[in-house]
N, C-alpha and C positions, 0 to 999 in steps of 0.2 A: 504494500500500500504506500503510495508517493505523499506526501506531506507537506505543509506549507516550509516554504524556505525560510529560514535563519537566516536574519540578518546578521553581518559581524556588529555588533556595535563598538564603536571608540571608547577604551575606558579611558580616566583618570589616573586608575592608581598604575603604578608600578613596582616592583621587585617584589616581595615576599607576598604582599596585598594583591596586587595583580596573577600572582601565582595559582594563592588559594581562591581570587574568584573564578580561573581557569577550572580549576578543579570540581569546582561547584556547578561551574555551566557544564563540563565534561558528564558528571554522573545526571545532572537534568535529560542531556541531553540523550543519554545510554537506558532512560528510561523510557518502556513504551507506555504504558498509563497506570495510574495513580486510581487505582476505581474509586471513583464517587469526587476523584478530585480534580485531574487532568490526564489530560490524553493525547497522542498526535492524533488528524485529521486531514483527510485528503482534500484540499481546496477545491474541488469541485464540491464539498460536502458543506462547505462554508459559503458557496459562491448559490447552492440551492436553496442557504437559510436568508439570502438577500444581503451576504456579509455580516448577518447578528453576530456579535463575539458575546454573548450572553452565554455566560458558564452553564446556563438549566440547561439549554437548547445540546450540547455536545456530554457534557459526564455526570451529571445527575439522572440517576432513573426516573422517569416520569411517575406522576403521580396516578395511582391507578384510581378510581372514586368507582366502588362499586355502588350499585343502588339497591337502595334498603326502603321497605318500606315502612309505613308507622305498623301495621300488624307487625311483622316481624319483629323489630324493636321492641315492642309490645311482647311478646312471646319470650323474646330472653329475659327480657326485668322477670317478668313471670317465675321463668324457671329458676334465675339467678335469688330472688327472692323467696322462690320455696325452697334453694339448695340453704341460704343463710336460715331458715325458719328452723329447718332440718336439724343442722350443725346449732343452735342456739339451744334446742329442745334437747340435744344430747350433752352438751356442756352443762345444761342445767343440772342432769339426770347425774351426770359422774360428782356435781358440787352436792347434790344431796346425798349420794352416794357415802361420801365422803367428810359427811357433817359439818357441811359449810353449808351457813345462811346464806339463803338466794332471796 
């Protein structure tokens, strides 16, 4: 997969500073993506988003939004509420049990 080109940029620093930024751009550059962070891209992949450099559009996963409706919703409070009623009626049982005031 071909990638957009690296420009050289001109630094500033030099000797030891100029080294270790070499270093830095060397392992960026040795990496091919970072999931969920960055990634390379083939410019025709950027040139179909109309040129957006908006990070969501290339290495975030989309968001998936399934659809739920109010019954369903409804249905799990339900269940979720009769699992808590459940688990509360046995805690009680083990605190009597056990000669603890409930």
């Amino acid at each position: 997969m071909g990638c957009c080109p690296v420009k050289q940029m001109t630094s500033r620093l030099d000797g030891p500073q100029r080294i270790m930024e070499l270093k830095m751009e060397d392992r960026w550059l040795s990496v091919d993506e970072i999931e969920g962070v960055a990634r390379w891209g083939p410019l025709s992949e950027i040139e179909e988003n109309d040129f957006n450099l908006n990070i969501a559009r290339y290495v975030q996963k989309p968001f998936e939004e399934g659809t739920t409706t109010v019954e369903e919703v409804l249905k799990d409070f339900q269940n979720k509420l009769a699992a808590l009623e459940q688990a509360e009626e046995e805690l009680e049982a083990l605190l009597i049990k056990e000669d603890f005031e409930v």
